[in-house]
C-alpha positions as CSV (number, residue, x, y, z in Angstrom):
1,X,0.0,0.0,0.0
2,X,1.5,3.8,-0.8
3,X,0.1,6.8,0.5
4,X,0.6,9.5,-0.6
5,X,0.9,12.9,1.5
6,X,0.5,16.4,0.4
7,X,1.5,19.5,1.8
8,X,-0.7,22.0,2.9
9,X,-0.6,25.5,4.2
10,X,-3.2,26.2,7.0
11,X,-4.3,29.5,7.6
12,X,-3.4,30.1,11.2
13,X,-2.0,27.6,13.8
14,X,-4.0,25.5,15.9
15,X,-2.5,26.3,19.1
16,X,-4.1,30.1,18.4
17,X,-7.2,28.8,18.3
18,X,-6.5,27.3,21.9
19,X,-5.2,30.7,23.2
20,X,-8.5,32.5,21.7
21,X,-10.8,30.2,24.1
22,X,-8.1,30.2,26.8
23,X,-8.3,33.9,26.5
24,X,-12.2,34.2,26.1
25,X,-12.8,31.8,29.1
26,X,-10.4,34.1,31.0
27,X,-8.2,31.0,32.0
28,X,-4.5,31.6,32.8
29,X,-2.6,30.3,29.8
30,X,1.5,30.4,29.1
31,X,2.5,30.4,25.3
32,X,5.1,27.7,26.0
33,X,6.2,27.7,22.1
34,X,4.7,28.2,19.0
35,X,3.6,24.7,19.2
36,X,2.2,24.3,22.5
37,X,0.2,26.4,25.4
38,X,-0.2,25.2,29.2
39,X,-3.7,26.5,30.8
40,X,-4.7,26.1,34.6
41,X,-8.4,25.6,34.9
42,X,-9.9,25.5,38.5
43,X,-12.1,22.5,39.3
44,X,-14.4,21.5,41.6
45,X,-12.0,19.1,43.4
46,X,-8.7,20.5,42.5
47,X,-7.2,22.7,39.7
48,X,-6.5,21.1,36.0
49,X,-3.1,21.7,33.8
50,X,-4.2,21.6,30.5
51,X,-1.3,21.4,28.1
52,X,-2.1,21.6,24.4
53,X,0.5,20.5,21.8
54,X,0.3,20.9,18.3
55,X,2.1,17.8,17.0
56,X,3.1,18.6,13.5
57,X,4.2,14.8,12.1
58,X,1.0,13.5,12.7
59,X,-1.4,16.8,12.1
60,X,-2.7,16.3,15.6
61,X,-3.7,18.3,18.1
62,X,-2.5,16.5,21.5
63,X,-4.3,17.6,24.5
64,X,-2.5,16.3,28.3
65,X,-4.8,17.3,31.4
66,X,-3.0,16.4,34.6
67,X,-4.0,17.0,38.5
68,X,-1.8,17.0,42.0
69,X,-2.6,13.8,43.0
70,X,0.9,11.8,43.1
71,X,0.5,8.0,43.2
72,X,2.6,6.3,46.0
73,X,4.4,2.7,44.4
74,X,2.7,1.4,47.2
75,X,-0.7,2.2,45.2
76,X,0.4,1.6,41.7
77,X,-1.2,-1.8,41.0
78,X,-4.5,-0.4,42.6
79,X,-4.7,2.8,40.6
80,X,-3.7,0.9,37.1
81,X,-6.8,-1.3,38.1
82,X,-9.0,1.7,38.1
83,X,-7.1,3.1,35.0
84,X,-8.6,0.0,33.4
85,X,-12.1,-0.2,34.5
86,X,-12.4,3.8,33.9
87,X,-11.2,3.7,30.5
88,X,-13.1,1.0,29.5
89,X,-16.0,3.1,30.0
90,X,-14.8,6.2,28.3
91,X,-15.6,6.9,24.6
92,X,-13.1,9.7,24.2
93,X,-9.8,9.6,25.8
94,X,-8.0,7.7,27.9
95,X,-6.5,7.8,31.5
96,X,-2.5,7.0,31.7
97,X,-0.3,6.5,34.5
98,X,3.0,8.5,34.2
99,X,4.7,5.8,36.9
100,X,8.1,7.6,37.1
101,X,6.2,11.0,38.4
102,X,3.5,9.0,40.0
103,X,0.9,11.3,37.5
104,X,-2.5,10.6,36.8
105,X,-3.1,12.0,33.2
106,X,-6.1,12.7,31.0
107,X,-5.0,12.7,27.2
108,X,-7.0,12.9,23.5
109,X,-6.2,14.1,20.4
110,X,-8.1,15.9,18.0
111,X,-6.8,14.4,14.1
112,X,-6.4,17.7,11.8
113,X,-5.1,15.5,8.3
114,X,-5.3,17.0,5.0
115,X,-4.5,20.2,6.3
116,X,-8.1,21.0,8.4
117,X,-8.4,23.8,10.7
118,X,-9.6,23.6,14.2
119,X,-12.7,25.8,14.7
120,X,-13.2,27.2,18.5
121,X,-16.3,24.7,19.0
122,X,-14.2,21.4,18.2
123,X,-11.4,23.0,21.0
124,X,-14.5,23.6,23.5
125,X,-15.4,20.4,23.4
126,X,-12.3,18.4,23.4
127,X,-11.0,20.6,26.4
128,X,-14.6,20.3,28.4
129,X,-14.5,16.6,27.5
130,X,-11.4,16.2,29.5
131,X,-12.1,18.6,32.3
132,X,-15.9,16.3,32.8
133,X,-13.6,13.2,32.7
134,X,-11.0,14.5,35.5
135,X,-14.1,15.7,37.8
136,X,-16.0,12.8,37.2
137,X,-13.1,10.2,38.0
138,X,-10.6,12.3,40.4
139,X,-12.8,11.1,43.5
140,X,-12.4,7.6,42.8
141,X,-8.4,8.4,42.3
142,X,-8.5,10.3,45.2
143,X,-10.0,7.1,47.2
144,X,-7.9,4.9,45.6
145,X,-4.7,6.5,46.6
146,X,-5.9,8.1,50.0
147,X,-8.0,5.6,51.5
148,X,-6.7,2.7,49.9
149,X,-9.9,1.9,48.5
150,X,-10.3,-1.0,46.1
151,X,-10.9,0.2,42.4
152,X,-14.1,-1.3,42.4
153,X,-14.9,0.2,45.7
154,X,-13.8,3.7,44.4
155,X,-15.2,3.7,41.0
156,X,-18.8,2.5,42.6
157,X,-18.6,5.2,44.9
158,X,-18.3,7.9,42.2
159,X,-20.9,6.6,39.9
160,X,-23.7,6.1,41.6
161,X,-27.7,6.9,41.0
162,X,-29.2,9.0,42.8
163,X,-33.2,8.4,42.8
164,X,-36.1,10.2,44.5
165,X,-35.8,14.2,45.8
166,X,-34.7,15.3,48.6
């Protein structure tokens, strides 16, 4: 099989598009490079660092949404258990482990081939995808690592129903 690439000009770089909703949203953003931006998002249970990267080989938009909650060794096994049975439920995105920090990380990508251009909507809702992933699941991390909860136990413990008013 060949494929065959082409190469196109865009019109502006992706990682603006970021800074305009960073901006808009009136986040705290740093610039890091023309490629990339870092924004801090406060969250209901802790603040998020979003970092977007614009990865050029693969026309992909990289997004990396990390929280300070370090994993102890002791924990590891636990947490990659959770990992497992939370990504399993996700349709977008995936938890990772970054074992040498002991980082819990949220990361998608957005696919840009052919030379697309990311409109402000698609950037909304890959970077609110990620923030309602991180609130969602940093409880069950949280009783995981703190309380040495069982996954099971911790993930059941976030996602429950709630039925009837009180």
């Amino acid at each position: 099989m060949n494929l065959q690439t082409a190469d196109l000009a865009r019109d502006s770089h992706p990682v603006d598009v970021i800074e305009q909703v960073a901006h808009t949203n009136d986040w705290s953003f740093e610039r890091t490079g023309d490629d990339e931006i870092a924004i801090s998002v406060a969250g209901s249970w802790t603040d998020y660092h979003v970092s977007f990267s614009w990865m050029e080989d693969f026309e992909a938009l990289h997004l990396a949404c990390a929280f300070d909650l370090k994993v102890p060794e002791a924990r590891t096994f636990e947490v990659l258990r959770l990992l497992s049975l939370i990504n399993e439920q996700l349709l977008f995105g995936h938890f990772d482990l970054w074992e040498q920090e002991g980082a819990i990380m949220f990361r998608q990508s957005l696919l840009l081939c052919g030379g697309a251009e990311p409109n402000i909507q698609q950037v909304e809702v890959l970077l609110t995808s990620a923030l309602e992933a991180c609130e969602c699941y940093y409880q069950a991390f949280s009783f995981v690592v703190w309380s040495n909860s069982s996954a099971k136990d911790a993930l059941a413990g976030v996602l429950f129903d709630t039925a009837g008013n009180a």
